[in-house]
C-alpha positions as CSV (number, residue, x, y, z in Angstrom):
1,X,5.2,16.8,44.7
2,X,4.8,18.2,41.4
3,X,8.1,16.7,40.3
4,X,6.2,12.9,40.6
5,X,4.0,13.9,38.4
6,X,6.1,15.6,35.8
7,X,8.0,12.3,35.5
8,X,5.1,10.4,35.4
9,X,4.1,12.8,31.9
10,X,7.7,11.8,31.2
11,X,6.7,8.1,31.3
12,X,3.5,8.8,29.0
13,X,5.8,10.7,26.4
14,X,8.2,8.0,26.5
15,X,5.4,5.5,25.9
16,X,3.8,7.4,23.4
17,X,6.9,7.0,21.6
18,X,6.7,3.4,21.9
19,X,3.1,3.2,20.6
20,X,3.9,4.9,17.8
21,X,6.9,3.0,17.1
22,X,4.9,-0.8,17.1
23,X,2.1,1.4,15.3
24,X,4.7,2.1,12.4
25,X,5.9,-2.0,13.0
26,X,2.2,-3.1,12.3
27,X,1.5,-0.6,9.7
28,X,5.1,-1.8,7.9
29,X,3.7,-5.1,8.5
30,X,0.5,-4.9,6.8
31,X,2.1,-2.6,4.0
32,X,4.2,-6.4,2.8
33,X,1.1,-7.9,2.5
34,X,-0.4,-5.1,1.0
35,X,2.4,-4.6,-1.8
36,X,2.2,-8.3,-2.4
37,X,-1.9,-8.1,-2.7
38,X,-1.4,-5.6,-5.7
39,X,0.9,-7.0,-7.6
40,X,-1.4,-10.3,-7.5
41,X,-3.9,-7.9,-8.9
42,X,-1.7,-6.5,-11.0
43,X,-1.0,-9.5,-12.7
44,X,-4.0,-10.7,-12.3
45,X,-5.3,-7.9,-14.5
46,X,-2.6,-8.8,-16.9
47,X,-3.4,-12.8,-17.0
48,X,-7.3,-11.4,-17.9
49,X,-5.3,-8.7,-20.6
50,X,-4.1,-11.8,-22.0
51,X,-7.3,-14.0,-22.2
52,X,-9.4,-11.0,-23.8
53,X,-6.5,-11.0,-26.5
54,X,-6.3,-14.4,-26.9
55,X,-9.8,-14.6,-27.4
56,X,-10.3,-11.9,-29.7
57,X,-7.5,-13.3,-31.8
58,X,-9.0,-16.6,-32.1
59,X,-12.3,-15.5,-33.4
60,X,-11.1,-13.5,-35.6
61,X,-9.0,-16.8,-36.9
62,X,-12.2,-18.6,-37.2
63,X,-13.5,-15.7,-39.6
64,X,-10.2,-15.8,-41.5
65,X,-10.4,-19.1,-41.9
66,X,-14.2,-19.3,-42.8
67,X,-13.2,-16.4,-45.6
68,X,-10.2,-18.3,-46.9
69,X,-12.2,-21.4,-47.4
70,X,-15.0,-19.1,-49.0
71,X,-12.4,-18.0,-51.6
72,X,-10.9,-21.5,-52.6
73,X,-14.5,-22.9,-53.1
74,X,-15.0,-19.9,-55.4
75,X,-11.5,-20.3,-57.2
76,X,-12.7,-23.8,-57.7
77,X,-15.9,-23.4,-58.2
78,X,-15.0,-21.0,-61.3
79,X,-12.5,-23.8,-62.6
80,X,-15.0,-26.6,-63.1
81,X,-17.4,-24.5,-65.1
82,X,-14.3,-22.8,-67.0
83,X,-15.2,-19.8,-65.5
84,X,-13.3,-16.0,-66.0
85,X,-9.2,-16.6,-65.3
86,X,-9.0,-13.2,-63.7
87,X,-11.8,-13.8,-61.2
88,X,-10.3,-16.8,-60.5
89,X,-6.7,-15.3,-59.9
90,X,-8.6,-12.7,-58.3
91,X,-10.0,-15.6,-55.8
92,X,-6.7,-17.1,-55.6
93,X,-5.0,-13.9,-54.5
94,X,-7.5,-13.4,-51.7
95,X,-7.2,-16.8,-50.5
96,X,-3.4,-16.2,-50.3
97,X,-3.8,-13.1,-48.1
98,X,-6.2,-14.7,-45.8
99,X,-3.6,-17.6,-45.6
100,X,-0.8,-15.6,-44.8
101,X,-3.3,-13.7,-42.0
102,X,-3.9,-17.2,-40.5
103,X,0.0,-17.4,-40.1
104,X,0.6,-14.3,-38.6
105,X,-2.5,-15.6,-36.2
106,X,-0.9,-18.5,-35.4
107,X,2.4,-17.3,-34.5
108,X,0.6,-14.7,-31.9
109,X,-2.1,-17.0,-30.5
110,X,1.2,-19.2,-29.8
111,X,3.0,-16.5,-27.8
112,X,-0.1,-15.8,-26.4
113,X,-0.4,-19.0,-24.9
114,X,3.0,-19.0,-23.8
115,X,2.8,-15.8,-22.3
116,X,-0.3,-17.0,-19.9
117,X,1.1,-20.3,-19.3
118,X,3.6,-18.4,-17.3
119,X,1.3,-16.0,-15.7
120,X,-0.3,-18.7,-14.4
121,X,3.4,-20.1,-12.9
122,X,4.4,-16.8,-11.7
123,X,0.7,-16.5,-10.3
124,X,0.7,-20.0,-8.5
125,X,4.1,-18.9,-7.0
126,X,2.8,-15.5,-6.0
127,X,-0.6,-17.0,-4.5
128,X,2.0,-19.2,-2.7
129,X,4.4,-16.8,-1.1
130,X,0.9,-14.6,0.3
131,X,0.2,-17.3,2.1
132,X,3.5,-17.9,3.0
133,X,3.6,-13.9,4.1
134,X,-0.1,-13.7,5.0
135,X,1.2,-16.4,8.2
136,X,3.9,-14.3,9.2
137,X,2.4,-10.7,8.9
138,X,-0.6,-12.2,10.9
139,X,2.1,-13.6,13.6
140,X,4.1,-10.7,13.9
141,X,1.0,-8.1,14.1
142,X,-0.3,-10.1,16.6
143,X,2.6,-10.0,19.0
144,X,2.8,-6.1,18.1
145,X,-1.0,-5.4,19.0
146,X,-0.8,-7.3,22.5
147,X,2.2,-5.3,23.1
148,X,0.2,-2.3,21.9
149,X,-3.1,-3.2,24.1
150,X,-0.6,-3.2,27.4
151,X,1.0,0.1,26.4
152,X,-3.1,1.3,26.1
153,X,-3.2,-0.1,29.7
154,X,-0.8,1.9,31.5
155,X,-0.9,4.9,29.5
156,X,-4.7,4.9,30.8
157,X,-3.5,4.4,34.1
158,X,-0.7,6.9,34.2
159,X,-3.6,9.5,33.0
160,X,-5.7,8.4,36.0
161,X,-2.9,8.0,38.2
162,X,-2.1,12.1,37.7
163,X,-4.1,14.9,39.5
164,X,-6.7,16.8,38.3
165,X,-4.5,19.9,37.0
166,X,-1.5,17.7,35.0
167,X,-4.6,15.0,33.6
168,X,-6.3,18.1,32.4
169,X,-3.5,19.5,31.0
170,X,-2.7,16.3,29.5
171,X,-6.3,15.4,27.4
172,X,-6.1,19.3,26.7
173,X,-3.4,19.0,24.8
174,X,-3.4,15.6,23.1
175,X,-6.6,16.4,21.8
176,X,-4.9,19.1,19.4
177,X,-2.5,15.9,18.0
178,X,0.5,17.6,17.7
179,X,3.3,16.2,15.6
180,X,5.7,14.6,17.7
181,X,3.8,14.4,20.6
182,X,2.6,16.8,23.7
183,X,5.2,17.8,25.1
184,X,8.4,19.7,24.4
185,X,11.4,21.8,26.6
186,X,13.2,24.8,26.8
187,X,16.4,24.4,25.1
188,X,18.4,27.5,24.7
189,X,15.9,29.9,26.3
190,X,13.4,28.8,23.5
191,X,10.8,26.4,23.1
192,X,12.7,23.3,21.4
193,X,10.0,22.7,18.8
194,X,8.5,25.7,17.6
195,X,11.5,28.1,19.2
196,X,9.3,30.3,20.9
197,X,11.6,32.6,23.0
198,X,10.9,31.9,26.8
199,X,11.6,34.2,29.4
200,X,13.9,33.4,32.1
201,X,11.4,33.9,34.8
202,X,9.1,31.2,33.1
203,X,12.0,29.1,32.7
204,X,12.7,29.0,36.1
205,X,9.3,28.5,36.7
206,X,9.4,25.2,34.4
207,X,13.0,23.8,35.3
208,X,13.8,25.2,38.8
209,X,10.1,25.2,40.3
210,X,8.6,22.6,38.3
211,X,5.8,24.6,37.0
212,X,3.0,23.1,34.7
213,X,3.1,25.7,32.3
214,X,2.5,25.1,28.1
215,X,4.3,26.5,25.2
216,X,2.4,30.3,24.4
217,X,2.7,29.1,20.6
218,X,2.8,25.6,19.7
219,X,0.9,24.8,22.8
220,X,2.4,21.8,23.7
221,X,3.3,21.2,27.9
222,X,6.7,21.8,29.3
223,X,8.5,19.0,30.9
224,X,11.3,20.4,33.2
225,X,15.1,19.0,33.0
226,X,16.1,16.6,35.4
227,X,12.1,14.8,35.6
């Protein structure tokens, strides 16, 4: 009898595996999304990176300007009352400077402006292909999870389907969430996860007499060959 039951922990390994496998699907899934949610923030950060600078640079290109006007008022202001020629040069020379400033300003507030005109694009595009993905992910993880609820279903059945011994066995051991799963086999006289050497009477035991027995070391439950 014990056989039945063996083969029905042989079903719950096997659908354990399953589980795991459209766990990994849904994670993978939501992971697109995810990617494509930080690079939107990404670039978002980048677009606000921009605007700060932008900003920054056109204040300061008011002062500039402010100061540049400042110095040909005084240049001129000095020429109508004949004023000292080297305070005027000296006005002059400051004016040129802040001219050559405003320049400079220009040609970055230009690229500037450029450069976040095209954020924007890639930005619009991006917000685009979410929602584009957002549709699909939502689709596919949907399928996944009512594929994963029915999987729930029978593993919670197989548990209460199993008698007391095997069902105790079973929550004993997947409490400990071992890698890989609960169960293993002997393979080569040893334990084929951990290689704990078996002996051949508890071999026989597991494959021959169908024994529920568990590994002395990783602690995970035999399943005999053949179930």
């Amino acid at each position: 009898m014990s056989a039945e039951w063996f083969l029905k922990l042989k079903e719950y390994d096997s659908l354990e595996k399953m589980k795991n496998g459209l766990l990994k699907a849904i994670n993978d899934e939501e992971g697109r999304l995810s990617l494509l949610n930080n690079k939107r923030q990404e670039q978002r950060e980048l677009e606000n990176g921009l605007k700060t600078e932008l900003h920054s640079l056109q204040q300061d290109y008011f002062e500039t300007e402010k100061k540049l006007n400042t110095s040909e008022e005084q240049a001129q202001r000095l020429r109508d009352i004949g004023g000292d020629e080297e305070k005027i040069k000296k006005f002059v020379h400051e004016a040129g400077a802040f001219e050559a400033t405003l320049f400079a300003h220009l040609e970055k507030i230009e690229a500037l402006q450029v450069g976040l005109e095209e954020k924007k694009t890639f930005l619009t595009g991006l917000d685009k292909t979410i929602l584009e993905i957002s549709a699909e992910v939502k689709e596919e993880v949907n399928k996944h999870q009512k594929d994963l609820d029915q999987l729930e279903l029978r593993l919670t059945l197989i548990k209460d389907e199993l008698p007391l011994d095997f069902k105790a066995a079973l929550e004993k051991t997947l409490k400990k969430n071992l890698a890989i799963g609960p169960f293993t086999r002997v393979d080569n006289g040893s334990c084929y996860f951990c290689r704990f050497k078996i002996s051949r009477v508890d071999e026989s035991e597991i494959d021959m007499q169908k024994n529920l027995k568990f590994c002395p070391q990783c602690l995970r439950i035999f399943l005999p060959y053949g179930s």
